[in-house]
N, C-alpha and C positions, 0 to 999 in steps of 0.2 A: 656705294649708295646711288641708284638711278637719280636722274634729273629731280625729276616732279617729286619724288620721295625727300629728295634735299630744298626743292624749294618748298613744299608744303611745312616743313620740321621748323627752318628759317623764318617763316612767315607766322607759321601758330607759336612760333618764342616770342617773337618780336609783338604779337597782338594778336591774344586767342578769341575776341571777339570780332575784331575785324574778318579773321580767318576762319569763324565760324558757318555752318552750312545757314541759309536764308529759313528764316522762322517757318514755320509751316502753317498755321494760321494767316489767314489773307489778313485781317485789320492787322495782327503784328508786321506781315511784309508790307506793308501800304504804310506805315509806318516810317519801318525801315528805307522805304524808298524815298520818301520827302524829309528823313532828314539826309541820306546822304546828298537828295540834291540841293539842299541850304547848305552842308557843308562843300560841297563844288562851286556853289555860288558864292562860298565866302573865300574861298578860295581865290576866284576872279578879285574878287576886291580886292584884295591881300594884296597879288602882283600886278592890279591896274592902278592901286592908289597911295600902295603901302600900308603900315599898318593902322594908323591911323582912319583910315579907311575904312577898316574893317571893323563893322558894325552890327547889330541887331536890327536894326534903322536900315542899315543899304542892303541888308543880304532879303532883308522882307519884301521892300521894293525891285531887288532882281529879281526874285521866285515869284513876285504877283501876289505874295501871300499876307494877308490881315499881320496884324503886332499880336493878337490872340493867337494865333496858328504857331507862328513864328517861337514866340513864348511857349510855347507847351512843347517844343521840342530843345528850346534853350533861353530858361529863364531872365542870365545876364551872360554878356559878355563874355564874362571870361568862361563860364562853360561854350559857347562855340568857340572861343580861342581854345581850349583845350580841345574839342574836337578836332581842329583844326591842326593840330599838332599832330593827334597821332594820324590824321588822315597821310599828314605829309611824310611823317617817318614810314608810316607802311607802304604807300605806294610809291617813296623813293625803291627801297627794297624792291617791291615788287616789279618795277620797271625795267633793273639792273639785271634783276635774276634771271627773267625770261629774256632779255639780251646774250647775255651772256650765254646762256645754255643753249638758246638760236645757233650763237658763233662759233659753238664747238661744236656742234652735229653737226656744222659744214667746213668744221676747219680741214685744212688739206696740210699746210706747212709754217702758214704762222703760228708765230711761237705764245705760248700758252699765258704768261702773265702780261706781256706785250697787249694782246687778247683782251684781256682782264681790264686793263687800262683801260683802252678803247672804249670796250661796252662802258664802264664807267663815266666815261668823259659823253658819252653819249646819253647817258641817263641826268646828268646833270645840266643838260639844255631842255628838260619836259618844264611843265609850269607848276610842278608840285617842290620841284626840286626849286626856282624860282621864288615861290610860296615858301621854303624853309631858309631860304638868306634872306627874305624881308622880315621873316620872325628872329634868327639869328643874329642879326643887328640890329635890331631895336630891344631885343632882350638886354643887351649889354647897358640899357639907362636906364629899363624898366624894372621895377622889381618884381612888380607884379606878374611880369608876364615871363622874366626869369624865373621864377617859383615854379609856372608848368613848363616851360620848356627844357630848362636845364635836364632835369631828371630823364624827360623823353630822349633827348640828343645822348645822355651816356647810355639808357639802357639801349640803344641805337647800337651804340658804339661798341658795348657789349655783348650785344646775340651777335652783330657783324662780325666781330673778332674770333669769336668760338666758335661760330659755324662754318667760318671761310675754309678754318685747316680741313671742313670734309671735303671742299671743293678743288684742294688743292693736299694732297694728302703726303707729296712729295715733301711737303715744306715743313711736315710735323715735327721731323726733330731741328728745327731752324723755327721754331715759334719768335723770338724777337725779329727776326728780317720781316717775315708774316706781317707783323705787328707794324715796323717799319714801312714796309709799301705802302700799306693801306692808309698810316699817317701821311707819307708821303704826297700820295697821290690825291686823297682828301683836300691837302692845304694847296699843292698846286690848283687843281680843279677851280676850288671856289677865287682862290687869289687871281685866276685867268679871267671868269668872269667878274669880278668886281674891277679889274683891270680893260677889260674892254673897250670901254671911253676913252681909254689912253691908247691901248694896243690895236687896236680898229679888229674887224672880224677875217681878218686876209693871212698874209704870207706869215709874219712874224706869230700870230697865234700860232697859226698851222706848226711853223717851227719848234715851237715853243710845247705845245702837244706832243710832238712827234720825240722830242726831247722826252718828254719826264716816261713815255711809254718805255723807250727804247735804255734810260736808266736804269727803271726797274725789272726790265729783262735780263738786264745784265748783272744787278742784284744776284737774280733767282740764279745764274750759270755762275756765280761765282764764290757762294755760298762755301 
């Protein structure tokens, strides 16, 4: 399966509205446009304030926009927080994918799950990805706001899982190691940065990176 064929397939599992084509109607794209810039805007608050922060109240005051305006694209809370979920789970995805598929149209000899890692660890420094550990931790005392995320983060975890083996087709009949990396790599990642303040951004990260890549290459050669 070509690149874009696999990430569009990826991206309309994971959120067929998000990955739908723009309304054709101006007032519905005009629409469309002001709310995804309140959910960008809630976004900012999210990893400038945490969640806490994130509001109907500060996202109106970011965008310039009236509490009428604001409201007619999300009446309470927790519908922008749930906007705000899937925005984070899709453009996690989306960020990774076209990394990744960058790094192999230019690979020459690095090795391909190594690779994988990489773009990974690299898609995990955007501020979306940022945006889904300040919601990811505060779910854990929230009920409320575990109710929508939980559901997002597995069916996340589920298109990720089942679409990876097209990307990696070598690994089909090895689906638990599959399965394995990607936990793997997942818990290191977020545990690196939530470790930062201790680990500083220097040698011992870099080490430490270079480590969990260089594990699961050797995973996949030994399979």
């Amino acid at each position: 399966m070509k690149a874009q064929s696999l990430q569009d397939r990826m991206l309309s599992a994971l959120s067929p509205e998000m990955h739908a084509q723009p309304p054709e109607k101006w007032q519905q794209r005009k629409s469309a446009l002001m709310r995804e810039r309140l959910v960008s805007a809630a976004i900012d608050c999210l990893v400038e304030g945490g969640y806490p922060g994130l509001t109907t109240a500060a996202v109106a005051t970011a965008c310039e926009v009236s509490r009428g305006a604001m409201h007619h694209h999300f009446q309470t809370r927790m519908e922008l927080v749930s906007a705000v979920v899937e925005h984070a789970v899709y453009h996690r995805m989306r960020t990774f994918l076209a990394d990744y598929f960058e790094a192999v149209s230019r690979r020459v000899e690095e090795p391909m799950i190594e690779m994988a890692v990489e773009a990974h660890w690299r898609s995990v420094q955007t501020r979306d990805y940022a945006a889904w550990v300040e919601l990811a931790v505060a779910a854990r005392t929230d009920g409320e706001l575990a109710a929508i995320f939980e559901p997002a983060a597995r069916r996340y975890d589920a298109v990720w899982t089942s679409e990876m083996i097209e990307a990696f087709p070598q690994w089909r009949e090895d689906w638990d190691n599959l399965k394995l990396a990607h936990d793997f790599t997942s818990a290191i990642h977020m545990g690196m940065l939530l470790h930062a303040p201790v680990f500083g951004t220097g040698e011992r990260l870099e080490r430490l990176r270079h480590f969990a890549a260089r594990t699961m290459q050797r995973l996949s050669e030994e399979r």
